[in-house]
N, C-alpha and C positions, 0 to 999 in steps of 0.2 A: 647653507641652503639645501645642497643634495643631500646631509644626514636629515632634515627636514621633511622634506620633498618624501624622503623613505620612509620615515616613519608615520606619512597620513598615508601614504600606499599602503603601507602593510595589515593594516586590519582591513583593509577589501583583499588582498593576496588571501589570506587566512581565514577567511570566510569562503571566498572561493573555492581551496584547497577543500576545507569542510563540509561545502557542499557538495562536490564531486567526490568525495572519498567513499569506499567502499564500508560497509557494515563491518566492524571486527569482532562484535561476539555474536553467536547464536539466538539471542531475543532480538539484537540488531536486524537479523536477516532474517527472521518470521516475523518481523515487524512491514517487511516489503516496502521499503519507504522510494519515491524518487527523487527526486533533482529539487520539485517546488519544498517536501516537505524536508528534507534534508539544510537547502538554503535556510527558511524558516526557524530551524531549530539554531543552525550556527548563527543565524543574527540575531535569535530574541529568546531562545531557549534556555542559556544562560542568565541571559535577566532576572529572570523570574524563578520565583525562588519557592517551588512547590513542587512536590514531586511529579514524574511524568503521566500518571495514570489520571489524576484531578484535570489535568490540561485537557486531555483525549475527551476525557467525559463531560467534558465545560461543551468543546466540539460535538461530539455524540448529540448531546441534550438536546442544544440547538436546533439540531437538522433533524431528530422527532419531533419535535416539538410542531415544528412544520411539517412535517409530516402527519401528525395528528389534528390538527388546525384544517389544514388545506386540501387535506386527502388525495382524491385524483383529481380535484379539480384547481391545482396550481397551477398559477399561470410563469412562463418564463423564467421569468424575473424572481419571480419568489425560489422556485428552484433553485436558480446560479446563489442566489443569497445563501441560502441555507447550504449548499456545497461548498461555497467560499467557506460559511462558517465554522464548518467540521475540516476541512485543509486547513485554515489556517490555526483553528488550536490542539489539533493534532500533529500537524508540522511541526508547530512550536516546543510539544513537548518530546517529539526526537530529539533534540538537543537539550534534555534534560538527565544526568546521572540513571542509568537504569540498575538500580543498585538498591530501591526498599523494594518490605517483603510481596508488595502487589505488585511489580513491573512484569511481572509472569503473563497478567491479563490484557497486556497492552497490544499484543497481536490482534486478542479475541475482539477488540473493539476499533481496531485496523478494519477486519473483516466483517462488524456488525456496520460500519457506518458506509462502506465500499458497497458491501451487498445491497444493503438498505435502501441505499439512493437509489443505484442502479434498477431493484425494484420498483420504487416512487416515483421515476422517471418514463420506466416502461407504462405503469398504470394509468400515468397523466395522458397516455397517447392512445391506447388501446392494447386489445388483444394481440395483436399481431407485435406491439414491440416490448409486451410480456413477453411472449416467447423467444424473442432476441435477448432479451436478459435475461432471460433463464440460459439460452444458449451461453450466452456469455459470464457469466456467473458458475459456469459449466467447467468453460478453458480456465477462470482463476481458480476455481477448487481444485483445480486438477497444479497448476502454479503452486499452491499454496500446501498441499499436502509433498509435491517434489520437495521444497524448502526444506522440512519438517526430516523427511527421509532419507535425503538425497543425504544432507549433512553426519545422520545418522548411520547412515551402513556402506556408505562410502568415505567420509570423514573429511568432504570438503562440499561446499555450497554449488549451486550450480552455475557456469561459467559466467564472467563480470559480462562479459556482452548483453547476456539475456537480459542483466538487470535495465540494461537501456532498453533493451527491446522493446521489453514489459512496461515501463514508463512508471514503475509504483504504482500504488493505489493511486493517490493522487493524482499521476500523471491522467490514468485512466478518466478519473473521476471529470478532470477538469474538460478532457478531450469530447468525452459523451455530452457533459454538459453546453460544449461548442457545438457540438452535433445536433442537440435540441434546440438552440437557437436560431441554426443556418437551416434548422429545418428537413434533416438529413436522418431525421427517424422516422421510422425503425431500418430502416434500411442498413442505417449507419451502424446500429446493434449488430447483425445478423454479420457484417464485411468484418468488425473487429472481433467477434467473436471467433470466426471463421481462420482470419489471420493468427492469430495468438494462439487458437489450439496448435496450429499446425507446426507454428516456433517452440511452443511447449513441449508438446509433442516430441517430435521432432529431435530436437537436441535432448530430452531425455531420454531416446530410444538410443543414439550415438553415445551418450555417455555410458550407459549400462551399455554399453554392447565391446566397450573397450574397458570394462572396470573384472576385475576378478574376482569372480564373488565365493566366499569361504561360505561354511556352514551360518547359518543364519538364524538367528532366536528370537522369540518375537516376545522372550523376558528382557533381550539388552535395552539396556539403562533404567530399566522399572526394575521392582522389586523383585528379589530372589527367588525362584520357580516355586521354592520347597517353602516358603513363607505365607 
């Protein structure tokens, strides 16, 4: 009964483990994933048996889709829909092999579908909580290019804490879209934008400020200067 008992535990164990685990390559960690889309992918990413980039854009589609439909005058509800949309087959396909030759663009559609909303959101409410998502659209480019860099010319990502900090895209995504329901826009834009630069910020000024930086070429890892 206890080698039983162990073996219906273990695929929640292992799931678990997979969803808390950190990104191990480099598309992993410009992918920005959190906690919901990471879960997602270790429950149902392996299922499904297409590569990751078809997933993302199954998600994508959806949430223009309404967004061309609805424009700024989405109510709610249709929002949370259309963001659940795009988290959950986007989640889904983090746990898929990133290993054919499109999984390159699966960042870029991280950040068309994060941005997207966040704009769609603001637009549904007015001008004042545009400009909280622009602010905050601000602190993630500012996340999203460290990623990119940080890994680059320091040779390691930036600390695992942040990544909680940050919440993922999704974490973010789901958090704003709590925040339009309870009513806490734009307000709620302008306090997360605000906090996030200053973590971003912040820990990447302490990191470069303790890294030792060599001569520096802004041809490393592209093609040969003389080329």
């Amino acid at each position: 009964m206890e080698s039983d008992a162990a073996m219906s535990t273990a695929p929640g164990i292992a799931i678990a483990e997979s969803a808390a685990r950190r990104p191990t390559t480099q598309l992993e960690h410009y992918r920005d994933d959190g906690p919901a889309a990471r879960l997602l992918g270790a429950t149902a990413g392996l299922r499904i048996p297409l590569p990751p980039l078809p997933l993302a854009l199954i998600g994508a589609a959806g949430l223009f889709a309404a967004v061309a439909v609805e424009r700024g005058g989405a109510s709610d509800g249709t929002i949370a829909a259309a963001v659940a949309w795009f988290v959950l087959w986007a989640g889904v396909s983090s746990g898929r092999p990133h290993s054919d030759r499109f999984a390159w663009a699966l960042p870029a559609v991280m950040r068309l579908g994060e941005y997207g909303a966040l704009i769609w959101i603001g637009a549904t409410i007015g001008e004042s909580a545009s400009a909280g998502a622009f602010a905050l659209i601000a602190a993630l480019a500012f996340r999203h290019y460290d990623l990119v860099y940080r890994s680059r010319f320091q040779g390691r990502p930036p600390a695992a804490w942040l990544d909680v900090a940050a919440g993922g895209w999704d974490g973010r995504l789901i958090m704003v879209t709590l925040l339009l329901v309870a009513g806490a826009l734009p307000a709620g834009l302008f306090v997360l934008a605000g906090v996030l630069g200053v973590v971003f910020v912040s820990e990447c000024v302490a990191s470069w400020a303790g890294h030792a930086v060599g001569a520096v070429s802004i041809y490393e890892d592209e093609e040969d200067e003389g080329d």
